[in-house]
C-alpha positions, 0 to 999 in steps of 0.5 A, a space after each residue: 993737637 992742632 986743629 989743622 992737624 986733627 982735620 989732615 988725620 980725619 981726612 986721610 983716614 976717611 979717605 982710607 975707610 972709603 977705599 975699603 968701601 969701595 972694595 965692599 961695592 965691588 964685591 956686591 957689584 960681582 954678587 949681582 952680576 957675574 958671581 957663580 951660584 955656588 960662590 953665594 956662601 963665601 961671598 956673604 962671608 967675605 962681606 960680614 968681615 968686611 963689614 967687621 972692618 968697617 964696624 971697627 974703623 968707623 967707630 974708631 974713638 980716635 975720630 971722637 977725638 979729632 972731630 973735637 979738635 976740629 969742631 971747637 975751632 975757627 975751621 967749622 965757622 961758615 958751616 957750608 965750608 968744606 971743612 965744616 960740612 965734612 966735619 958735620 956729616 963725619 959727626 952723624 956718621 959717627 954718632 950713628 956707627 957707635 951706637 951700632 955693635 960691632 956683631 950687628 953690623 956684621 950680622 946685618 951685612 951677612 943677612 943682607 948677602 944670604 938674604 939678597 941671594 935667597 931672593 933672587 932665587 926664590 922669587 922666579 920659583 914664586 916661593 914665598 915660604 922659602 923666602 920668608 925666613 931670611 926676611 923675617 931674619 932681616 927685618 929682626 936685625 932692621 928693628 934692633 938697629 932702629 931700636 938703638 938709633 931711634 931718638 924718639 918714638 918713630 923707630 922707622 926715622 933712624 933707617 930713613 936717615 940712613 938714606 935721606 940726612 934730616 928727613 922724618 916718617 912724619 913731614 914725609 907723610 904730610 908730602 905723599 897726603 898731598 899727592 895722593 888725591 891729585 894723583 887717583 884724581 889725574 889717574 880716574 880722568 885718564 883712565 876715562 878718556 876716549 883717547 887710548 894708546 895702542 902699546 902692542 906697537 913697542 912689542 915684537 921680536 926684538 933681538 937684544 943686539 939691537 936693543 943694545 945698540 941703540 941703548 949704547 947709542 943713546 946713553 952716549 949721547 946723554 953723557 955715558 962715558 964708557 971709559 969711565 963706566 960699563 954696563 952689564 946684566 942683573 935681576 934687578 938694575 942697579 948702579 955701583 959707585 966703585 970710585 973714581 973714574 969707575 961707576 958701573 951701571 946695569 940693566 935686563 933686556 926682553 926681547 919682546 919689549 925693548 922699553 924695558 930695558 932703555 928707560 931702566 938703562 937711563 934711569 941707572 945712567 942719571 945715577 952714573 951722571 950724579 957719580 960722575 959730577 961729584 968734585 973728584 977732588 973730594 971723593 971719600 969725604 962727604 963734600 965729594 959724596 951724593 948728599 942723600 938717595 932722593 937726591 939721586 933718585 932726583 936725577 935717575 928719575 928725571 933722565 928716565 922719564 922727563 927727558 926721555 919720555 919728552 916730545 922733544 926726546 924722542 924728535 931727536 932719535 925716533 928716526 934712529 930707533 925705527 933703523 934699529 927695531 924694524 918694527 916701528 918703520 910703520 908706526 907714527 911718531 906720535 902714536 909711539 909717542 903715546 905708548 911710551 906715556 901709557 898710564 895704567 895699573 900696574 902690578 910692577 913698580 919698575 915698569 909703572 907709569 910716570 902717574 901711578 909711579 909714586 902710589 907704589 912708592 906711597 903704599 910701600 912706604 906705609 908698609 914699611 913704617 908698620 913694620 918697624 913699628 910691628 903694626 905688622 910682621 913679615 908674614 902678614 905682608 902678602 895680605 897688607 900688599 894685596 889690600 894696599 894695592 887694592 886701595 891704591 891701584 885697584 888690582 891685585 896680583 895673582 903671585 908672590 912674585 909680581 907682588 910682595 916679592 918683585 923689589 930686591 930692596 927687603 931682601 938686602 935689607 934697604 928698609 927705607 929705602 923707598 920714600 926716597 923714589 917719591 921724594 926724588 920725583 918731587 924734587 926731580 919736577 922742581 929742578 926741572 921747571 927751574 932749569 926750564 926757566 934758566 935755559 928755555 924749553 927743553 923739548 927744544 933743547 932734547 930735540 936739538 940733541 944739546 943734552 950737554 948743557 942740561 948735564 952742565 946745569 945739573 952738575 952746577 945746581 946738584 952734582 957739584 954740591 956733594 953734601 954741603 946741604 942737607 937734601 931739602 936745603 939743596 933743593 931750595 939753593 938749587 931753585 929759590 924756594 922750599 920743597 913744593 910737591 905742586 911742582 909735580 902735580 903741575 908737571 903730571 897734570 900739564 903733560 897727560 892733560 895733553 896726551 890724553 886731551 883731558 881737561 
């Protein structure tokens, strides 16, 4: 077959596999939202044949064929070409499918189901022993996938490839020792400093209708189209990319502490925003699909804290939010300003600080990689937990729910998952010092209210990219340079040196 053709066959066929993707998303958005509690069996049922389906397409030996046709042919010769980078990403994603069986890939997925269910269930009753079977479960099916992934030693590399394209346990670990001794460094002055923020001022009764308001507003004005996305409730906040014209974003409120509920409405907006820039025009292949979680990671966590924890922010719209929550009416802007910046321990890794943030990540990491490496087993974690937040935080929780059971991410099955959130910082502070070196300072353009032209600099830079380079790559197309986890550090030190009037 002509190359042309075996191209024309693998583009319409992917397509059709990502319809049917996109309809597995919409079943999983429906299970963490608005899914009756009895409808948990059928659910997972209806994801494990699926899962099945998928298992079948995706391993398909006609796309063996094809891809053949099209790798051997004058198409892939400018390997950033859209034909060349669908036919790369095609190739791993098929090279990967096949070494999976079919019976695995349906078991992983209906574990994954029961086992998110049983977590969110579990986890408000503190009940450690009626959760550990489905992870022990879990982690079972994680460690033979790796198993037959694996190209070397390092078993735990072939799940963090399902996140994070060409990234290694190894150079992973050489970016997070980098981190660490300025983090507990940065961490010890500020937990020194006389100067202390009173964060009882972002406390008070705080009806959810006003919360939502002002969250609707806000998102708004940063780029949230709700003709093309909504937002809705969830245990755990989360995005679902459905497809085209339909990215859905969730959040949890508290009455008592609208920040809660805000910054995690902004963070899932910047992963709307990444959805949202992909070229439409090549949505179910790889050159119109985000390249990697970090990546995305990368723009959540830079809307949710660069942007939104920034002076320049929060110029721009404190005035509106002492109309909405009375309670800051008699509350200077600065003060508020540096409760929102508060740096701590915290037992809670969605509610740490900008600072503390990547040792939670860090030490989940680590958990991780024992465990595959069964250094560890599933019940060994509340201690290894307790011991690693000891060392890294100097606290330890008093539940299993505010420690080894907070993330949904094991239950469901993300193992892996986690460096992405450090790596998405690191990349988040690279691309923020370019494109302040591109546009000038952006505590002006935030206090300007022109958030347009931060979105259009990220849809040229990252957005717009899809998966024509491997993350590191489009960090280093993006900004000129290679990774540099210095850009963070730099970025931490400068904005709480200020705060905290620390050297």
């Amino acid at each position: 077959m002509h190359a042309k053709k075996a191209y024309a066959w693998l583009l319409e066929y992917f397509r059709e596999t990502a319809r049917y993707d996109s309809i597995r998303q919409l079943l999983d958005w429906d299970q963490r939202t608005f899914l009756p509690k009895d409808g948990h069996a059928h659910r997972a049922a209806q994801l494990a044949t699926l899962a099945g389906v998928l298992s079948k397409r995706n391993t398909d030996p006609k796309i063996g064929e094809m891809l053949g046709e099209v790798e051997n042919s004058k198409m892939v010769r400018d390997p950033l070409a859209d034909e060349a980078v669908n036919a790369r990403e095609w190739r791993r994603s098929y090279t990967r499918a096949c070494k999976i069986p079919e019976q695995l890939a349906v078991e992983l997925t209906r574990s994954a189901s029961e086992g998110e269910s049983a977590w969110q269930e579990s986890k408000p009753r503190n009940d450690w022993d009626g959760f550990l079977p489905h992870l022990e479960r879990i982690v079972d099916l994680k460690r033979e996938e790796a198993s037959l992934l694996a190209s070397g030693d390092e078993f735990y590399d072939a799940l963090i490839e399902e996140f994070e394209p060409g990234e290694r346990a190894e150079r992973i670990d050489v970016l997070f020792k980098k981190l660490l001794e300025p983090l507990h460094e940065l961490l010890d002055k500020i937990l020194g400093a006389e100067k202390r923020p009173d964060t009882s001022i972002l406390r008070g009764n705080i009806p959810v209708s006003a919360q939502e308001a002002f969250i609707t507003h806000i998102l708004a004005c940063i780029g949230f189209d709700r003709a093309r996305g909504r937002m809705d409730l969830s245990a755990h906040p989360f995005t679902s990319a459905i497809g085209p014209g339909d990215i859905r974003i969730t959040t949890r409120y508290d009455e008592n502490f609208f920040s809660s509920a805000l910054f995690s409405a902004i963070h899932e907006t910047g992963h709307a925003l990444y959805g949202h820039g992909l070229p439409e025009k090549h949505w179910g292949t790889p050159r119109g699909s985000a390249v990697s979680m970090a990546i995305h990671e990368s723009q959540s966590l830079m809307w949710e804290n660069m942007v939104a924890r920034s002076s320049g922010f929060w110029k721009r719209f404190y005035s509106e939010a002492q109309k909405h929550f009375h309670h800051l009416e008699a509350i200077s802007p600065d003060d508020f300003y540096l409760a929102i910046n508060e740096v701590r321990p915290d037992l809670i890794r969605t509610e740490a600080d900008e600072v503390t943030y990547n040792l939670h990540i860090i030490m989940r990491f680590e958990l991780e990689r024992a465990l595959i490496r069964r250094e560890i087993e599933p019940d060994d974690l509340p201690e290894a937990w307790n011991e690693k937040m000891s060392e890294y935080l100097g606290i330890v929780p008093p539940d299993f729910a505010s420690g080894v059971m907070q993330d949904v991410h094991w239950s469901g099955g993300a193992i892996g998952y986690f460096p992405s959130y450090a790596l998405g910082n690191i990349y988040a502070a690279q691309l923020y010092f370019k494109a302040a070196e591109d546009m000038g300072s952006l505590d002006q353009v935030f206090e300007s209210g022109n958030f347009q032209d931060f979105v259009i600099w990220l849809r040229r830079k990252i957005h717009s990219q899809g998966s024509r380079y491997l993350p590191r790559d489009l960090i280093k197309a993006a900004t000129g340079e290679e990774l540099n986890p210095d850009y963070l550090v730099r970025y931490l030190t400068s904005k709480y040196g200020e705060l905290y009037a620390i050297d």
